[in-house]
VEXMILO-533659 format. One line per field, with one value per atom (N, C-alpha, C): residue number from 1; residue in three letters; atom name; y, z, x. Coordinates in nm, 4 decimals. Last residue first. Layout:
BEGIN
resi <- c(NUM; ...);
resn <- c(ala; ...);
name <- c(CA; ...);
y <- c(Y; ...);
z <- c(Z; ...);
x <- c(X; ...);
//
This chain:
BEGIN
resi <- c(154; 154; 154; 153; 153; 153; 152; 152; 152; 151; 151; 151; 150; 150; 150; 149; 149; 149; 148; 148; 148; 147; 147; 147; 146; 146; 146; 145; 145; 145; 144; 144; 144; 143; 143; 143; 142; 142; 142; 141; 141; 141; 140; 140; 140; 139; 139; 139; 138; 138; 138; 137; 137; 137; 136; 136; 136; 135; 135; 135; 134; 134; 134; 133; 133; 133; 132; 132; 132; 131; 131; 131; 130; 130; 130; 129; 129; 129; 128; 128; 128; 127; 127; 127; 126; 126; 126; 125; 125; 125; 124; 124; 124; 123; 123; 123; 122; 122; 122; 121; 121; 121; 120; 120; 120; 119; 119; 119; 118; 118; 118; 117; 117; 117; 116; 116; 116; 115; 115; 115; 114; 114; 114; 113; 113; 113; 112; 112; 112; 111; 111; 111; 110; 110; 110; 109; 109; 109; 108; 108; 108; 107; 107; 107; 106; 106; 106; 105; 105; 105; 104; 104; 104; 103; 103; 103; 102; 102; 102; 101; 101; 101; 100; 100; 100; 99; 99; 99; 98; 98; 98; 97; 97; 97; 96; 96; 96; 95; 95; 95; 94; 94; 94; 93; 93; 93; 92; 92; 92; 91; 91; 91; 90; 90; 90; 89; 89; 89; 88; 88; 88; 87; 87; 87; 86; 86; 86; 85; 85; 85; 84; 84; 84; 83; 83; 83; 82; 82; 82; 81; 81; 81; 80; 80; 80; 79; 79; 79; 78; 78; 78; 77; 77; 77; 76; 76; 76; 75; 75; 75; 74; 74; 74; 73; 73; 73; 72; 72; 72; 71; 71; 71; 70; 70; 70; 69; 69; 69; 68; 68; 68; 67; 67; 67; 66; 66; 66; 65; 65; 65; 64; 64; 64; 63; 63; 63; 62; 62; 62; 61; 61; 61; 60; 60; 60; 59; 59; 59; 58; 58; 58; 57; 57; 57; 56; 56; 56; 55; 55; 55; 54; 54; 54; 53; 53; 53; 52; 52; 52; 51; 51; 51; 50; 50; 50; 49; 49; 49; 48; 48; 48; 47; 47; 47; 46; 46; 46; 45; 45; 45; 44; 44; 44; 43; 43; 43; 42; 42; 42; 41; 41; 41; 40; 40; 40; 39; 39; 39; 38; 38; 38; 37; 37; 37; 36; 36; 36; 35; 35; 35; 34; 34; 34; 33; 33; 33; 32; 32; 32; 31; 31; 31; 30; 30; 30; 29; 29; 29; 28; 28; 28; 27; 27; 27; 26; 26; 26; 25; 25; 25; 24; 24; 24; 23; 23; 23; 22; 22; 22; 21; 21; 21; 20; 20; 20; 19; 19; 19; 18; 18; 18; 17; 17; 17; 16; 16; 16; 15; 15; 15; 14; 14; 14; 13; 13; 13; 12; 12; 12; 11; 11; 11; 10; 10; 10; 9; 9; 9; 8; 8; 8; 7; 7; 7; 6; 6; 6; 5; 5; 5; 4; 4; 4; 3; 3; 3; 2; 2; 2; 1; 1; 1);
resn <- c(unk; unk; unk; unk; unk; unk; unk; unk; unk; unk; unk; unk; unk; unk; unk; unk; unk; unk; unk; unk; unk; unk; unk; unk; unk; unk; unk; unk; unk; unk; unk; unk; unk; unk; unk; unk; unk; unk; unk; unk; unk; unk; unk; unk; unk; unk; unk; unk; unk; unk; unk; unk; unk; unk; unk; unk; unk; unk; unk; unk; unk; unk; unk; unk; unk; unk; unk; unk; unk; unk; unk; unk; unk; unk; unk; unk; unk; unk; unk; unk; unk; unk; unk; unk; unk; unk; unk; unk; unk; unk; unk; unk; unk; unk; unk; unk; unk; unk; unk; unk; unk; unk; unk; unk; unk; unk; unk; unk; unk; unk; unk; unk; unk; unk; unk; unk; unk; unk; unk; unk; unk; unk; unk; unk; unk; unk; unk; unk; unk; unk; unk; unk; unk; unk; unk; unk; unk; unk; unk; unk; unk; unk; unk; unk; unk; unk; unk; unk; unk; unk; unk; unk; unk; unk; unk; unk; unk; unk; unk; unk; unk; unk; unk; unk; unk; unk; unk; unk; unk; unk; unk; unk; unk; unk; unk; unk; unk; unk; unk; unk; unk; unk; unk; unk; unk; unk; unk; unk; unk; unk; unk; unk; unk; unk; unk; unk; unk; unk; unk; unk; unk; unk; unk; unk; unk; unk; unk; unk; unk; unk; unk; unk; unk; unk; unk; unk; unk; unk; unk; unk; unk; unk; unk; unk; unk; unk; unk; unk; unk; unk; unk; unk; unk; unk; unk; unk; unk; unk; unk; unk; unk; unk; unk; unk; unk; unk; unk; unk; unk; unk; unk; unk; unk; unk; unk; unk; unk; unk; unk; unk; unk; unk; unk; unk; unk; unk; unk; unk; unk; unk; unk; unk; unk; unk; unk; unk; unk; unk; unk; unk; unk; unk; unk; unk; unk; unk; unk; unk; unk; unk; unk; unk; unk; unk; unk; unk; unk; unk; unk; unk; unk; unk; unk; unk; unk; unk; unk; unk; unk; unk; unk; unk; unk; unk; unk; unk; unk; unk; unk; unk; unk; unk; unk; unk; unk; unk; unk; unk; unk; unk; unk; unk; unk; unk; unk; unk; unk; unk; unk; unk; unk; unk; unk; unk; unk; unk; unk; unk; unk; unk; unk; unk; unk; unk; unk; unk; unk; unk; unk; unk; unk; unk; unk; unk; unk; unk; unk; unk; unk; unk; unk; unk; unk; unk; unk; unk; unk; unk; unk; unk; unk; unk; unk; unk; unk; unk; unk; unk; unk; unk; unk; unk; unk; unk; unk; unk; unk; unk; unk; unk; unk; unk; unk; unk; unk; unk; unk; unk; unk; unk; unk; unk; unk; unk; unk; unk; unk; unk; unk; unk; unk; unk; unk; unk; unk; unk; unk; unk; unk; unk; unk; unk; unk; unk; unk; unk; unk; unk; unk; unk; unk; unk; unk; unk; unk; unk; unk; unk; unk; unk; unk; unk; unk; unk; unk; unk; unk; unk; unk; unk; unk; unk);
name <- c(N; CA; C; N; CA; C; N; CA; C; N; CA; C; N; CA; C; N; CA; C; N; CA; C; N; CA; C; N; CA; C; N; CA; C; N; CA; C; N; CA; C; N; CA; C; N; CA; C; N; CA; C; N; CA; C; N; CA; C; N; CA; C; N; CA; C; N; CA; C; N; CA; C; N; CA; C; N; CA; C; N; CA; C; N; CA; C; N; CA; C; N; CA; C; N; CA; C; N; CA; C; N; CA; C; N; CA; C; N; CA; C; N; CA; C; N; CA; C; N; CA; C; N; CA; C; N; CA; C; N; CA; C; N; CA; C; N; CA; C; N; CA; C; N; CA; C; N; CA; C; N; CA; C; N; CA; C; N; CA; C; N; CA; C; N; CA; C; N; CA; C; N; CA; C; N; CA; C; N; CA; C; N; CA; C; N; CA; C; N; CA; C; N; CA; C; N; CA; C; N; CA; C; N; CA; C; N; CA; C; N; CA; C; N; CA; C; N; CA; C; N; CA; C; N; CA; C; N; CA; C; N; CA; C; N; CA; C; N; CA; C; N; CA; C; N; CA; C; N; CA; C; N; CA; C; N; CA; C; N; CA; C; N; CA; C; N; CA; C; N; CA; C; N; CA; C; N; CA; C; N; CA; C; N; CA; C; N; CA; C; N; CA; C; N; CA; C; N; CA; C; N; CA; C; N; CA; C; N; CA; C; N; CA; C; N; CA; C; N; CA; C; N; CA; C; N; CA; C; N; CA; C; N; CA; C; N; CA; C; N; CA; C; N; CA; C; N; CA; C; N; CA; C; N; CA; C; N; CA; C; N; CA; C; N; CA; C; N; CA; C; N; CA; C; N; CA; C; N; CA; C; N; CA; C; N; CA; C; N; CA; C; N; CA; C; N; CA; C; N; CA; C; N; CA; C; N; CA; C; N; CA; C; N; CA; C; N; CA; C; N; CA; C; N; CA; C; N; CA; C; N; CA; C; N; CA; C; N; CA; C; N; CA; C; N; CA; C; N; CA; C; N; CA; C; N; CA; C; N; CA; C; N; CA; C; N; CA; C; N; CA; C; N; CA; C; N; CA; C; N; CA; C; N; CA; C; N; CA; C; N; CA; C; N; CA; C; N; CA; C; N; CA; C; N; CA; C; N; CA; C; N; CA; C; N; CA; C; N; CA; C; N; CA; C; N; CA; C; N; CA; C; N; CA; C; N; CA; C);
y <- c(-7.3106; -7.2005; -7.2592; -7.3900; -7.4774; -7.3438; -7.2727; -7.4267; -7.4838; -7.0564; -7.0545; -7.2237; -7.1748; -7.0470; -7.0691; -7.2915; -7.3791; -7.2948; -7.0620; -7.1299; -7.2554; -6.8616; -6.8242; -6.9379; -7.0385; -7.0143; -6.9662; -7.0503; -7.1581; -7.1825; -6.8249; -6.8366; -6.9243; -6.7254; -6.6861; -6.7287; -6.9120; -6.9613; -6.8820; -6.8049; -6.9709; -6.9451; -6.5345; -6.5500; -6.7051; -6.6762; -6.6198; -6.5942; -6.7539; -6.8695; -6.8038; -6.5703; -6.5835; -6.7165; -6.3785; -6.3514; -6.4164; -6.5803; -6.5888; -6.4805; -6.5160; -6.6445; -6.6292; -6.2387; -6.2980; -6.4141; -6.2912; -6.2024; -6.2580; -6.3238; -6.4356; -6.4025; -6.1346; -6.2455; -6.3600; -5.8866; -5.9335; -6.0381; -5.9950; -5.8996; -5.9997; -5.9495; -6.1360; -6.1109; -5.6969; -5.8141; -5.9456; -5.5198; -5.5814; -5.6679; -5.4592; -5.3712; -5.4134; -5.4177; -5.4896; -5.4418; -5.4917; -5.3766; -5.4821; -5.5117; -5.5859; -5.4749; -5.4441; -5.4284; -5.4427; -5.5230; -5.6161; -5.5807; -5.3962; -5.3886; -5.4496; -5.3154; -5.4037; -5.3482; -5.0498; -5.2042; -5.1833; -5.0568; -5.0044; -5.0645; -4.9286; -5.0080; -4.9485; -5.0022; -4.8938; -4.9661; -5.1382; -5.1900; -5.0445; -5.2761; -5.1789; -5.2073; -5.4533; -5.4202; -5.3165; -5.7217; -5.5974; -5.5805; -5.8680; -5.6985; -5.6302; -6.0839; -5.9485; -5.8342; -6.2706; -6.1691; -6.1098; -6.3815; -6.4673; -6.3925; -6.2256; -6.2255; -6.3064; -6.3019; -6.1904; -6.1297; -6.5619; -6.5559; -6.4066; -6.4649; -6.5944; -6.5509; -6.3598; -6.2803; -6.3718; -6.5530; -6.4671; -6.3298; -6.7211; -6.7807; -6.6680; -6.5744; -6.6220; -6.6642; -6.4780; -6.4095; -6.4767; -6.7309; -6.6930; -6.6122; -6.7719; -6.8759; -6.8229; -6.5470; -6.6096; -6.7014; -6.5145; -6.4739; -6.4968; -6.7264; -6.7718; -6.6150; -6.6389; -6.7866; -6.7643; -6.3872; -6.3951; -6.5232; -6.4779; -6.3900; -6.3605; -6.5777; -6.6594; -6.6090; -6.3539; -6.4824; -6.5600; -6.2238; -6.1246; -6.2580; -6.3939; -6.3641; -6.3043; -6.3938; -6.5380; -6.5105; -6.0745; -6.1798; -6.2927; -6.0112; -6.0178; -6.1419; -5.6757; -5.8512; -5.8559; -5.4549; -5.4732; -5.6682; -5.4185; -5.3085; -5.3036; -5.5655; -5.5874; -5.4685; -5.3271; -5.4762; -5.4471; -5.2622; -5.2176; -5.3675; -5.3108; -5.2007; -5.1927; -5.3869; -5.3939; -5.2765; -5.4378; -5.3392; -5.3745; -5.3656; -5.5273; -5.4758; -5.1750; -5.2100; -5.3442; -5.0929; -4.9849; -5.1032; -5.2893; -5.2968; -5.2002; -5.2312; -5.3742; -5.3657; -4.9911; -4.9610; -5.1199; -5.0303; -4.9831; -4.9979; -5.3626; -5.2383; -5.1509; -5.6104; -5.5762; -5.3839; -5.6022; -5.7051; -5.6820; -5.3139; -5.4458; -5.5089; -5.2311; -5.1923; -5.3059; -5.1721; -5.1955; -5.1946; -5.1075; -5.0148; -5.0557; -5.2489; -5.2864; -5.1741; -5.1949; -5.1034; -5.1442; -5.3019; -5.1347; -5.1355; -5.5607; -5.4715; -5.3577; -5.6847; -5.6964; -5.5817; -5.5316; -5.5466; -5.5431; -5.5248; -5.4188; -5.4228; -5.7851; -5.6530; -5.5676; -5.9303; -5.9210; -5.8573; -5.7585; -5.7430; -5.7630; -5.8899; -5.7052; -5.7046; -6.1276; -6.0679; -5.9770; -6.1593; -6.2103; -6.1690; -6.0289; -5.8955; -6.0059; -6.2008; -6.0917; -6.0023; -6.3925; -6.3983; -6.3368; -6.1633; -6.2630; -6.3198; -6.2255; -6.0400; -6.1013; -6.4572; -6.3607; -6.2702; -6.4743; -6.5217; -6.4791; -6.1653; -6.2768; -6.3304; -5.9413; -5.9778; -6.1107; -5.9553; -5.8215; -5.8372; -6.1354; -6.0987; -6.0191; -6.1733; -6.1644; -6.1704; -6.2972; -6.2306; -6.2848; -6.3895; -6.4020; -6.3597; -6.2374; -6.1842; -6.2588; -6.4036; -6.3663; -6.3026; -6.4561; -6.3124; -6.3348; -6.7259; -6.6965; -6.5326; -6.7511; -6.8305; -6.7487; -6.6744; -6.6107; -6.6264; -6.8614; -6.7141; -6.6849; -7.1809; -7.0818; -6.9673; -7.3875; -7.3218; -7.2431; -7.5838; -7.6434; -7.5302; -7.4379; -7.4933; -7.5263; -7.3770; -7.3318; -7.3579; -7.5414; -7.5549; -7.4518; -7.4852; -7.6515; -7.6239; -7.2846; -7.2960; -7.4122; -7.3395; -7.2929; -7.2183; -7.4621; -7.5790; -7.4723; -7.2336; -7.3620; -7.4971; -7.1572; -7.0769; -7.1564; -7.2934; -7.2389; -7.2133; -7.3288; -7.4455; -7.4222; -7.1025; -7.1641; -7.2385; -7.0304; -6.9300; -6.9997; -7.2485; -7.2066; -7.1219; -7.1186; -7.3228; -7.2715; -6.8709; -6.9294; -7.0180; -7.0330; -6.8861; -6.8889; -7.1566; -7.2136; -7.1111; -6.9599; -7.0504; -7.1467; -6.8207; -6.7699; -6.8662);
z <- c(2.6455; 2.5003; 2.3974; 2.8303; 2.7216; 2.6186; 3.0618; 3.0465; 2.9049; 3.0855; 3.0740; 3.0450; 3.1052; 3.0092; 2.9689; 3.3928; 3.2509; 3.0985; 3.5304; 3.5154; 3.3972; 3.5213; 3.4639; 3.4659; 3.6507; 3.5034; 3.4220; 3.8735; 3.8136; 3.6587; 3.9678; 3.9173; 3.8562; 3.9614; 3.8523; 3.8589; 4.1633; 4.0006; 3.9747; 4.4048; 4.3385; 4.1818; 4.3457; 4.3123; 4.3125; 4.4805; 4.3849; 4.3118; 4.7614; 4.6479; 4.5262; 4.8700; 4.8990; 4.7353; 4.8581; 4.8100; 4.7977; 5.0393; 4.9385; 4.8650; 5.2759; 5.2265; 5.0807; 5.3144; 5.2727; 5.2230; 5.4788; 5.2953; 5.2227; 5.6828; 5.5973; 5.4432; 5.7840; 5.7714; 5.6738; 5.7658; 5.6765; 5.6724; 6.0219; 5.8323; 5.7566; 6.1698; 6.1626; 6.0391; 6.1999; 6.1729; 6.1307; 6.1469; 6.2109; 6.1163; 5.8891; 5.9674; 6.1007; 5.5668; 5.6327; 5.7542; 5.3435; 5.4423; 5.5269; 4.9665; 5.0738; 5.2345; 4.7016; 4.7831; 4.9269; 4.5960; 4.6155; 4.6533; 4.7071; 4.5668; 4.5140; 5.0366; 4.9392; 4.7704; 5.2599; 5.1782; 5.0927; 5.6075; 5.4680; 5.3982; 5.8937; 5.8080; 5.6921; 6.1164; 6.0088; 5.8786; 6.4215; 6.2760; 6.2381; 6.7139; 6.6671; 6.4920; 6.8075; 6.9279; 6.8030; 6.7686; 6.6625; 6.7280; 6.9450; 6.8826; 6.8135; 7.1311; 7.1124; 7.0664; 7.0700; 7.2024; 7.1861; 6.8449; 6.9631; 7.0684; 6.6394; 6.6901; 6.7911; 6.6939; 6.7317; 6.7247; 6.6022; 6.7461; 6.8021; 6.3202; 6.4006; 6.5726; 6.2156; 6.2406; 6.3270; 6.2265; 6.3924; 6.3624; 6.0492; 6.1576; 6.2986; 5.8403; 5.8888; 5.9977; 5.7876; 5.8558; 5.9199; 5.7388; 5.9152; 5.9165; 5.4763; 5.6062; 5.7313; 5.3359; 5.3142; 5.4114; 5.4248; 5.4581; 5.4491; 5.2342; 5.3929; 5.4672; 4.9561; 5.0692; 5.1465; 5.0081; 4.9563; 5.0605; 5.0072; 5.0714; 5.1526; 4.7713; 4.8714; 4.9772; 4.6463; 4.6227; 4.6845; 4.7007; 4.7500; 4.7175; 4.6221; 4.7055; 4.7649; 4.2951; 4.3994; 4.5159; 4.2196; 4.2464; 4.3042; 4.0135; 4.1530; 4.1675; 3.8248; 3.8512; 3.9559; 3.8962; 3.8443; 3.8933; 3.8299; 3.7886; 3.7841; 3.8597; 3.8203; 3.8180; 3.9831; 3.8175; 3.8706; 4.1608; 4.0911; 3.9902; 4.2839; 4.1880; 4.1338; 4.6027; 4.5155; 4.4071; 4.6670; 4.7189; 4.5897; 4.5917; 4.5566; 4.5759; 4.6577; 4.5315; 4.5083; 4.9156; 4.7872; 4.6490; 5.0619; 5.0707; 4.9563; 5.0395; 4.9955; 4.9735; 5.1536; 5.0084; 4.9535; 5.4108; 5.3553; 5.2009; 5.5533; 5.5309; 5.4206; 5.7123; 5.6286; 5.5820; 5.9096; 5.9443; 5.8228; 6.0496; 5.9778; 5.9603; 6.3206; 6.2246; 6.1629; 6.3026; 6.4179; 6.2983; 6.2887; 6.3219; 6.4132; 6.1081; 6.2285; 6.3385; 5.8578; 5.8775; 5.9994; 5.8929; 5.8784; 5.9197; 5.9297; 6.0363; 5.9750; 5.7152; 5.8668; 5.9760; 5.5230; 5.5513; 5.7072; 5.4446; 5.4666; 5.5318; 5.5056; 5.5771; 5.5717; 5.2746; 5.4246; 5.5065; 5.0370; 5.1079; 5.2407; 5.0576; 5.1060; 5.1319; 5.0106; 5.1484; 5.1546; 4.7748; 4.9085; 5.0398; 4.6084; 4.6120; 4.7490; 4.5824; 4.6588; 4.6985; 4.4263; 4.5504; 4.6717; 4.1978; 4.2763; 4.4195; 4.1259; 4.1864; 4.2681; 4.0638; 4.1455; 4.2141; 3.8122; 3.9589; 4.0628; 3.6861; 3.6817; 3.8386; 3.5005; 3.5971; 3.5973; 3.2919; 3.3413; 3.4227; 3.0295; 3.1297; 3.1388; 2.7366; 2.7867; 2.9459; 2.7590; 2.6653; 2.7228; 3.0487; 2.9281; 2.8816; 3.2300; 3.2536; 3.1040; 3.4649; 3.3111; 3.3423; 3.6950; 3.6469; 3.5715; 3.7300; 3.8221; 3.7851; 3.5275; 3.4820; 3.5701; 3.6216; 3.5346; 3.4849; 3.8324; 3.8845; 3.7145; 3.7035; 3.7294; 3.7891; 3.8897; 3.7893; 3.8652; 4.0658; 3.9825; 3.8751; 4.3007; 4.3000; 4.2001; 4.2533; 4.1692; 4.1797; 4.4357; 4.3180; 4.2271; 4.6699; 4.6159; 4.5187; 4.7579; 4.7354; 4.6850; 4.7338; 4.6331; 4.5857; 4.9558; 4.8363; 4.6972; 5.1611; 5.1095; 4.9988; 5.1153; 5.0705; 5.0910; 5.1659; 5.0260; 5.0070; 5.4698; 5.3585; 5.2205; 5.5340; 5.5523; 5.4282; 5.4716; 5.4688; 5.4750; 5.6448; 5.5012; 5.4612; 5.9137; 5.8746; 5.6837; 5.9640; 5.9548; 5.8400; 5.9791; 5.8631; 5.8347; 6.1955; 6.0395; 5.9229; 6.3774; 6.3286; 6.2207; 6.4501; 6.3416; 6.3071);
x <- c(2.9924; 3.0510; 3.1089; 2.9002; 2.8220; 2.9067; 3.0252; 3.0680; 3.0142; 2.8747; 2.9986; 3.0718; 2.6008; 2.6585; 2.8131; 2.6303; 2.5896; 2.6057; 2.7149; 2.7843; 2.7497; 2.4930; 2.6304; 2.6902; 2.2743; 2.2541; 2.4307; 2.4062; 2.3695; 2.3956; 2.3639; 2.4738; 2.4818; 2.0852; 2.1490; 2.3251; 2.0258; 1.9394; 2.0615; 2.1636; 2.1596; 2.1669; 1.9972; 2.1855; 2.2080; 1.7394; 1.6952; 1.8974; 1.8570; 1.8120; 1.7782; 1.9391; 1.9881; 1.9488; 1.6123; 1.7718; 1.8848; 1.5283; 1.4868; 1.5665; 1.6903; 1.6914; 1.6782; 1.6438; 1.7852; 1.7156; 1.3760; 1.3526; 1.4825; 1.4421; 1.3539; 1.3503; 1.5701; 1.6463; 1.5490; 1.4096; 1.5033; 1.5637; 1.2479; 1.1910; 1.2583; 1.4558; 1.4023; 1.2910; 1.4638; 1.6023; 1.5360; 1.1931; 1.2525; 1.3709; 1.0656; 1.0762; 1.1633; 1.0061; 1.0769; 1.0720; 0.7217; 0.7808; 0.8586; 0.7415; 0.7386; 0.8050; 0.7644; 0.6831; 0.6699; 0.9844; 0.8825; 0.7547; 1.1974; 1.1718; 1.0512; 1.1137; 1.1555; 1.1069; 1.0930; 1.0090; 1.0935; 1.2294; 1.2271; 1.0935; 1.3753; 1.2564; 1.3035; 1.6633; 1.6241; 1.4757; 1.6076; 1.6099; 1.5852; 1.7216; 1.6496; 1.6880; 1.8613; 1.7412; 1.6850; 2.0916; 1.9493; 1.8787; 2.1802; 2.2714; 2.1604; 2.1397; 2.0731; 2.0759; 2.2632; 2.3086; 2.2209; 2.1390; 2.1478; 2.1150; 2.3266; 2.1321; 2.0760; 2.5565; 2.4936; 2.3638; 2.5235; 2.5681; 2.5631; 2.4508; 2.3489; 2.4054; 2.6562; 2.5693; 2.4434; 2.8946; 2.8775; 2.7468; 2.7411; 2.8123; 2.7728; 2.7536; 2.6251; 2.6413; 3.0606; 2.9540; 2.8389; 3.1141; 3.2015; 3.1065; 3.0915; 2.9903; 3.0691; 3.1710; 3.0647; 2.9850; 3.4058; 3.3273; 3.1743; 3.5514; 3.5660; 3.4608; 3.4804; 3.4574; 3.3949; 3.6485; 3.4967; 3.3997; 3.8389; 3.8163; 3.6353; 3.9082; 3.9462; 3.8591; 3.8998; 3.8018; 3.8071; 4.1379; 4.0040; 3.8894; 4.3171; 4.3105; 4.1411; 4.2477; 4.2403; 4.1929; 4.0675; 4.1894; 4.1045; 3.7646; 3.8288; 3.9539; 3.7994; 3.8798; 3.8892; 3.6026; 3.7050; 3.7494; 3.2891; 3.4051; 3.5273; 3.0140; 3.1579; 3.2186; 2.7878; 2.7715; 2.9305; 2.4763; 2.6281; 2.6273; 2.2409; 2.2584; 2.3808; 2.3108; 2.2473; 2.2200; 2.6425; 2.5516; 2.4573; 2.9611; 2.9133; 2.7313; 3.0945; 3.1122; 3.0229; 2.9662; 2.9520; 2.9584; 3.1022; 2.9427; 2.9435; 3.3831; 3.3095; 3.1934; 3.4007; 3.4246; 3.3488; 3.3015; 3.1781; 3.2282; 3.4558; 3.4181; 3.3035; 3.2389; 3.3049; 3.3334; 3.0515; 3.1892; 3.2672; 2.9223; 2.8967; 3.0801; 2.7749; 2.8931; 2.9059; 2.4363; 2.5934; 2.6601; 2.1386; 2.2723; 2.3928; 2.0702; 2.0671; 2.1237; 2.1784; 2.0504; 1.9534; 2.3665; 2.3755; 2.2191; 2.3323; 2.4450; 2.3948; 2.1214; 2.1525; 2.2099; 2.2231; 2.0546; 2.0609; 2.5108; 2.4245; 2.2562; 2.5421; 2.5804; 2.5497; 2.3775; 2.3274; 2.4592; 2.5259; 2.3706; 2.3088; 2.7982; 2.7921; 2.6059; 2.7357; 2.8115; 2.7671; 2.6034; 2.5609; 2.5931; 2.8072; 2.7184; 2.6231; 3.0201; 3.0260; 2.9470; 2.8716; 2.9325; 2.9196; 2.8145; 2.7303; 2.7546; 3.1139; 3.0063; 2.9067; 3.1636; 3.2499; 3.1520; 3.0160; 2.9563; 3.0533; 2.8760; 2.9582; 2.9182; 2.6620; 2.7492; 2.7762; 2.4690; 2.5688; 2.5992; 2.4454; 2.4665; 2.5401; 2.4989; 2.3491; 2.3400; 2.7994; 2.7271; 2.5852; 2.9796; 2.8849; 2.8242; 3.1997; 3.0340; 3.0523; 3.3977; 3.3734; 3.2296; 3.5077; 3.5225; 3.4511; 3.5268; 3.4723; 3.4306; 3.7088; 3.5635; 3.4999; 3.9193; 3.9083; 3.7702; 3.9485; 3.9246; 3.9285; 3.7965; 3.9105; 3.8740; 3.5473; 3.5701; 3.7372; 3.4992; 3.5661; 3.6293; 3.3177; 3.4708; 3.6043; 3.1023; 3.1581; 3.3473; 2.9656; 2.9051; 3.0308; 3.0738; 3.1463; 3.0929; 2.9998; 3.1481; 3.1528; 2.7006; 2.7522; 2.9275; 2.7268; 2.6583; 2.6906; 2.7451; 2.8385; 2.8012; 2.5184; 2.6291; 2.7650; 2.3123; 2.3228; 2.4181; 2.3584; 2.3606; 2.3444; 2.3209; 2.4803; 2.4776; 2.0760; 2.1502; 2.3297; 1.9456; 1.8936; 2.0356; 2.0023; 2.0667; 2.0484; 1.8962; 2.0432; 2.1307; 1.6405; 1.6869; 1.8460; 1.6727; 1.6016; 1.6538; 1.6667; 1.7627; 1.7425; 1.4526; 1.5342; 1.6475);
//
């Protein structure tokens, strides 16, 4: 599973430097023909693998539940995310993969809540979902990508 990891860091710091350049107000905007921004995007990476991983690992995930509600697959923006809470964002962004890797190490996911996927797809174990993240993880790439050549070509 450390391949899954390495995949999982290296996106998510290729995409603190990919949006580095923009303002927190750029980072907010939703562009006409989108329904979310790359802020949300961000945020909606965190709150998924806490929720995939830790909840439905059944351990307590590293963020609280109002974060996982508002970001959680299915929601859209609802309010401005500050500097602060973007700052926030970041530095969770690679500390989680960090100590969710050193707690799949220990052995914290002895047990998994199953599901299938929007995909079809049956998840049933931690190492399910850790391969499925990736490709979640590259599928928010494309669309921030796309918000950000949007937002730069206005």
């Amino acid at each position: 599973m450390q391949k899954q990891f390495e995949v999982m860091k290296k996106i998510r710091v290729w995409l603190i430097d990919f949006v580095s350049d923009l303002t927190i107000d750029e980072l907010n905007e939703v562009p006409k023909g989108f329904n979310n921004n790359i802020a949300w995007n961000l945020a909606h990476l965190v709150a998924t693998q806490q929720l995939l991983v830790y909840r439905n690992g059944n351990q307590t995930p590293l963020v609280n539940d109002a974060f996982i509600d508002s970001y959680k697959p299915g929601t859209k923006p609802e309010a401005f995310m500050d500097e602060a809470l973007m700052n926030d964002v970041r530095r969770m962004l690679i500390e989680h993969v960090d100590r969710s890797e050193s707690d799949y190490n220990a052995g914290l996911f002895k047990t998994y809540n199953t599901f299938q996927n929007r995909y079809g797809i049956g998840v049933e174990k931690v190492e399910d979902v850790l391969t499925m993240l990736d490709m979640h993880e590259g599928l928010h790439l494309g669309y921030i990508m796309a918000l950000k050549r949007t937002l730069r070509n206005k």
